[in-house]
C-alpha positions in Angstrom: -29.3 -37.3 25.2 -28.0 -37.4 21.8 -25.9 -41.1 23.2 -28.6 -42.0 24.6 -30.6 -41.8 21.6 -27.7 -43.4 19.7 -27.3 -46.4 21.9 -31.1 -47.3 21.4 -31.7 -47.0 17.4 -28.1 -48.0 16.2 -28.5 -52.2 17.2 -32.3 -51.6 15.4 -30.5 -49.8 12.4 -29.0 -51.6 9.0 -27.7 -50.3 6.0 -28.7 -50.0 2.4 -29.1 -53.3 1.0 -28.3 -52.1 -2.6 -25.8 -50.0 -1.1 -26.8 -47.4 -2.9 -27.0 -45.0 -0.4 -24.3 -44.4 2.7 -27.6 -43.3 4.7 -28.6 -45.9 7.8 -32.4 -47.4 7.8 -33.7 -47.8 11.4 -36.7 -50.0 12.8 -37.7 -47.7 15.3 -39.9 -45.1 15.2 -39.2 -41.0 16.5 -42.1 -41.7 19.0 -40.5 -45.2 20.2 -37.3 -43.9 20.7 -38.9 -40.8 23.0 -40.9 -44.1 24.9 -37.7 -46.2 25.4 -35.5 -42.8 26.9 -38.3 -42.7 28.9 -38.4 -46.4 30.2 -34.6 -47.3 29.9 -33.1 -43.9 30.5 -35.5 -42.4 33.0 -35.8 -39.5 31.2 -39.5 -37.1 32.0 -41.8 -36.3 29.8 -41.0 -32.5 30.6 -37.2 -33.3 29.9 -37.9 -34.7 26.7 -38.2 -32.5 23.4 -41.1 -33.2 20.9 -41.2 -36.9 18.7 -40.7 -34.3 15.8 -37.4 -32.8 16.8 -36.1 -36.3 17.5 -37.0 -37.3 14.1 -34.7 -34.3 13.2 -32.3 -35.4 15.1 -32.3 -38.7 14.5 -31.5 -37.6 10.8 -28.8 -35.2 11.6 -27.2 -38.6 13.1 -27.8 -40.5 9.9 -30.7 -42.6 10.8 -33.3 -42.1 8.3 -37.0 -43.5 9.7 -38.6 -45.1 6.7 -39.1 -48.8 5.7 -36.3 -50.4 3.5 -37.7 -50.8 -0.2 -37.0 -54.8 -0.7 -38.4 -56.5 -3.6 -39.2 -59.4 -0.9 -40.4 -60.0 2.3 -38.0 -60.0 5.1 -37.9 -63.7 5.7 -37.4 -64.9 9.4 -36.7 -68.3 11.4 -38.7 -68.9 14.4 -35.4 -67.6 16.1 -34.5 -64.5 14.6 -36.3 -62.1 17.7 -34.8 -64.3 20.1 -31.1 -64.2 18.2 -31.5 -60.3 17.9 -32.2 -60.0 21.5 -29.3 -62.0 22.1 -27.1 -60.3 19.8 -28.0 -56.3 21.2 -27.1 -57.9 24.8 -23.8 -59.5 24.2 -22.3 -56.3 22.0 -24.0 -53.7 25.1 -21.9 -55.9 27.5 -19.1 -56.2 24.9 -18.8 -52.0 24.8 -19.3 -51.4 28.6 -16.4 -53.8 29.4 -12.8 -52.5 29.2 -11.4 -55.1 28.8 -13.8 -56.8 25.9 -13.2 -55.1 22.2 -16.1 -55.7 20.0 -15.5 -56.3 16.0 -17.4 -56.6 12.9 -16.5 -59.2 10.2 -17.8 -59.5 6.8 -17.0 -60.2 2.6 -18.7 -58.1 0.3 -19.1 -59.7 -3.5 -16.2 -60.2 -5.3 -15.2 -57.2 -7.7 -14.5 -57.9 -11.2 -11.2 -56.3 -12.9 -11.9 -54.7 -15.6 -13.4 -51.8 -17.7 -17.3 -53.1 -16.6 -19.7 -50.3 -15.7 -20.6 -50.3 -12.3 -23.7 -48.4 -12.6 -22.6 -45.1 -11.3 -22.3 -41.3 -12.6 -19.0 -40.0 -13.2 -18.2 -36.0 -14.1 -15.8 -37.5 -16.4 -17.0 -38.8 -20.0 -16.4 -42.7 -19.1 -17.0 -45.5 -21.6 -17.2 -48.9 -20.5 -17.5 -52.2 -22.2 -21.2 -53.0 -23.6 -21.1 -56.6 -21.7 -19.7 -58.2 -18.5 -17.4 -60.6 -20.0 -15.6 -63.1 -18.0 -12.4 -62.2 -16.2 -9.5 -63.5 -15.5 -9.3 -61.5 -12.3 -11.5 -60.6 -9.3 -10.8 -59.6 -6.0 -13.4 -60.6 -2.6 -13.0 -57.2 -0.2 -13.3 -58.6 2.9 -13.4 -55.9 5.8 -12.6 -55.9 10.0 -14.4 -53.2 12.2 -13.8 -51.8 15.1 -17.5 -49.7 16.0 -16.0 -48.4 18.8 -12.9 -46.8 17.2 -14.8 -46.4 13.8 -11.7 -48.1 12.2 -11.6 -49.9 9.1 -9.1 -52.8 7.6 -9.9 -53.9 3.7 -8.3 -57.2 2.8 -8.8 -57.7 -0.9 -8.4 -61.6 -1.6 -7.5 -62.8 -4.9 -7.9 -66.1 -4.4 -10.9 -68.4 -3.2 -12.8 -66.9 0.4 -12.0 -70.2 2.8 -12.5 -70.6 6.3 -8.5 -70.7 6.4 -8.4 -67.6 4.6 -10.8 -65.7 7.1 -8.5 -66.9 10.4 -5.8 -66.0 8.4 -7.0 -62.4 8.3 -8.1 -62.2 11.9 -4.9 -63.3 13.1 -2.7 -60.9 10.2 -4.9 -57.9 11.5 -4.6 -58.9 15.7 -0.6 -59.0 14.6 -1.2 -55.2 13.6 -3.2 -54.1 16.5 -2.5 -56.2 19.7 0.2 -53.5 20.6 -2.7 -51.5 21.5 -5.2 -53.7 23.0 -2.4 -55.3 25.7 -5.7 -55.1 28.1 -8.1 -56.8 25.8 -8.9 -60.5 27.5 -12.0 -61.2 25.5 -13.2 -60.5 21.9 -16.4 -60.3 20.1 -16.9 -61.0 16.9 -20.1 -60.1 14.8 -20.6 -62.0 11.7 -22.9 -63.5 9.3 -23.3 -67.1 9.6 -21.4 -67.9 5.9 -20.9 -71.0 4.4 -17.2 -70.7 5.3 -17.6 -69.1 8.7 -20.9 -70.4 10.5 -20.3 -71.9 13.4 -20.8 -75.6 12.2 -18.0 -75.5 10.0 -15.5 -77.9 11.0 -12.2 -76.5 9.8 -13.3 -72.5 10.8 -13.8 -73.4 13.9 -10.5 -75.4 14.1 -8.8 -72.5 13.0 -10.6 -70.1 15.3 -10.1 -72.3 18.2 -6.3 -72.3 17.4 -6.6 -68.6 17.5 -8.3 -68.2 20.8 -5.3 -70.4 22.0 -2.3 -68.7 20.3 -3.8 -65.2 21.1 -4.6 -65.7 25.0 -8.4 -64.5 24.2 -11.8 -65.7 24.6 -13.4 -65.7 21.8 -17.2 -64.5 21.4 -18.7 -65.6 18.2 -22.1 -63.4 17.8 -23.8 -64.5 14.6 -26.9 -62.2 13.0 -29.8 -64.2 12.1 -30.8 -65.4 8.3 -31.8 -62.6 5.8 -30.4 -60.2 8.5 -26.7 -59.9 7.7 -27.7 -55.9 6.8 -27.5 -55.1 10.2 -23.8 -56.1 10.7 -22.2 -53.4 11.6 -19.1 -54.1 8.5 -21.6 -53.5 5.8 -22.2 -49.8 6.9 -18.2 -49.8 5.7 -19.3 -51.4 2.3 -22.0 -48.8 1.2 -19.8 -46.6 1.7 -17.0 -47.7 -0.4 -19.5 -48.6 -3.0 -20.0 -44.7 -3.6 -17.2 -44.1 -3.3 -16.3 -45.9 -6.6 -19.4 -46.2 -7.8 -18.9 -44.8 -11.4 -15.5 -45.6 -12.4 -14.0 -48.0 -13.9 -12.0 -50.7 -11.6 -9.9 -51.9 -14.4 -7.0 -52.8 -12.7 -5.8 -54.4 -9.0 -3.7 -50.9 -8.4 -7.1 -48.9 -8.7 -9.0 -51.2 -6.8 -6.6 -50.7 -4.1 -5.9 -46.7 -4.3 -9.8 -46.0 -4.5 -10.2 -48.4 -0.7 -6.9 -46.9 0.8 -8.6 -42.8 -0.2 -12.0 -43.7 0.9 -13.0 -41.8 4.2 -14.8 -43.5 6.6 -16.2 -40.8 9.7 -13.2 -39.2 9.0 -10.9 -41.6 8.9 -8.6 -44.3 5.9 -8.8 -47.7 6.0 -6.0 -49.7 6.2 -5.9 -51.8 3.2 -3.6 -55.1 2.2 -4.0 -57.2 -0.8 -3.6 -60.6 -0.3 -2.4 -63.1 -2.8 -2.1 -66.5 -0.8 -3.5 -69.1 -2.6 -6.3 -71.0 -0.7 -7.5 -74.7 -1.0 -11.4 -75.6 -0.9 -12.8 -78.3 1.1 -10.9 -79.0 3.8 -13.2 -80.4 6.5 -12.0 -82.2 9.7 -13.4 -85.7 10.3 -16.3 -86.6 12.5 -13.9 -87.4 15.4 -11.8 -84.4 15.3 -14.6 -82.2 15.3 -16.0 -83.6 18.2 -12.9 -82.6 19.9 -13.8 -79.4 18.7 -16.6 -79.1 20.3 -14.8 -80.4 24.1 -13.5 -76.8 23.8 -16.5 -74.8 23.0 -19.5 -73.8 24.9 -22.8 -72.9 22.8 -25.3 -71.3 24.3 -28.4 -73.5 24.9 -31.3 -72.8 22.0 -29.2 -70.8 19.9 -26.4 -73.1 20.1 -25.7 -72.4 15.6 -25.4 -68.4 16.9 -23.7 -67.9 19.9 -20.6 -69.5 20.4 -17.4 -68.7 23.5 -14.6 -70.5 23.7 -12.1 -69.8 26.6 -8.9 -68.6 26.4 -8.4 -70.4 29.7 -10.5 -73.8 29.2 -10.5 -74.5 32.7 -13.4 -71.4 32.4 -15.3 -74.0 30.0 -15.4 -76.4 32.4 -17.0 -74.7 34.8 -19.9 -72.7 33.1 -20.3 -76.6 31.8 -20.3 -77.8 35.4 -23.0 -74.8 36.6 -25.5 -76.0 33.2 -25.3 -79.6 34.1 -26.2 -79.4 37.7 -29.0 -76.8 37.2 -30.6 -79.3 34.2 -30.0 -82.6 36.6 -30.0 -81.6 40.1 
């Protein structure tokens, strides 16, 4: 019951958008959750405990059920339900298919190096410069997860966060892991739709098509809607390892990087890498390139900026593309 209960509230649940708490917020209500085992899981009224005792439980799992504090509205796009919708569907059919692995992508703001207080309590008497100067030095933590295995990877970039730079990563960290994934054909990717990631960015989804290619796997690109990018599963990862430094002073790359590799994540390290490539901005393919892009793609009708496949075999494009044109024309 306790799965049951998980499977439901964790695609309604986000994290702290201040990250200022590790603890996860969840849309639904104790009573909703008791309706939905009810209709989904065909659980009985008699089989079911109280709406109270699954408001306990559902806080012994981490789910806390009270609105999010925001200092404004939750803004939405005519498609953000319909997104969401399509979102919970694609990762449900991502984790109930052996040979799919589903994975969370994300940057988290860049961290300054330097004695600057971060806000946080210490046990230690810690004094920290009385303003933010510039620096010289930052670092963007950009983070990989696997919600299934509840593994982490923390790459902390020094230079510029480009679309290069994020294919880059994916394909550093499939390098890592593809020893253990030999029967993983397709892979899902959660994400927020970036300036340097969304799905209309010509030289991201150059690189990403050249991955799909030189990895052998189709690619699912699952993008959260506008003003939602909390409820990527990645930024759970980030509130945490914003306690867990919160309070000290990250005045140098070594610290940075020793507080992320000892931070526990349910129960386990993260790997982390720092990487020091140098990346250029801009780079853009031309009108005609991209449209040879998008030969290779397949985007799902009315949501074509959020949900994008593209085929590890193309010959799989071409006939989902076959099945769409005949049901429109014929």
């Amino acid at each position: 019951m306790l799965r049951d209960i998980k499977s439901l509230v964790d695609p309604q649940s986000q994290t702290d958008p201040s990250f200022k708490s590790i603890r996860l917020y969840t849309r639904m209500t104790a009573s909703e959750v008791r309706r939905q085992l009810i209709e989904q899981f065909g659980y009985t009224e008699e089989e079911l405990p109280s709406s109270e005792t699954i408001r306990r439980k559902l806080n012994d799992l981490g789910y806390t059920l009270k609105r999010v504090l925001k200092t404004k509205p939750i803004k939405k796009i005519p498609e953000t339900e319909a997104i969401f919708e399509q979102v919970e569907q694609i990762n449900s059919e991502a984790d109930n298919d052996p040979h799919t692995l589903r994975i969370s992508i994300d940057a988290k703001v860049a961290v300054k190096i330097g004695e600057f207080d971060r806000g946080g309590k210490n046990r230690m008497p810690t004094i920290s410069v009385d303003h933010d100067f510039p620096t010289e030095i930052t670092l963007i933590p950009y983070g990989i997860f696997i919600p299934e295995y509840n593994e982490l990877f923390l790459f902390f970039v020094s230079s510029k966060l480009t679309a290069d730079c994020i294919v880059d990563l994916l394909e550093s960290w499939w390098q890592t892991v593809k020893h253990r994934f030999a029967h993983i054909q397709k892979l899902v990717i959660n994400q927020d739709n970036g300036p340097e990631n969304n799905s209309r960015r010509t030289q991201f989804m150059k690189r990403i098509v050249d991955f799909g290619t030189s990895s052998q796997l189709t690619l699912q690109l699952t993008y959260y809607p506008p003003y939602h990018s909390k409820y990527n599963p990645i930024e759970r990862c980030f509130g945490w390892l914003e306690q867990h430094w919160n309070g000290s002073l990250l005045d140098t790359v070594e610290t940075v990087l020793n507080f992320a590799q000892t931070l526990t994540f349910k129960g386990k390290n993260p790997v982390v890498t720092l990487v020091e490539t140098v990346y250029s901005t801009g780079v853009k393919l031309t009108t005609s390139a991209m449209a040879e892009i998008e030969t290779q793609i397949h985007r799902l009708p009315n949501l074509r900026k959020w949900f994008v496949e593209i085929f590890a075999n193309p010959h799989s494009y071409w006939i989902i593309f076959f099945v769409e044109f005949s049901y429109q024309y014929f």
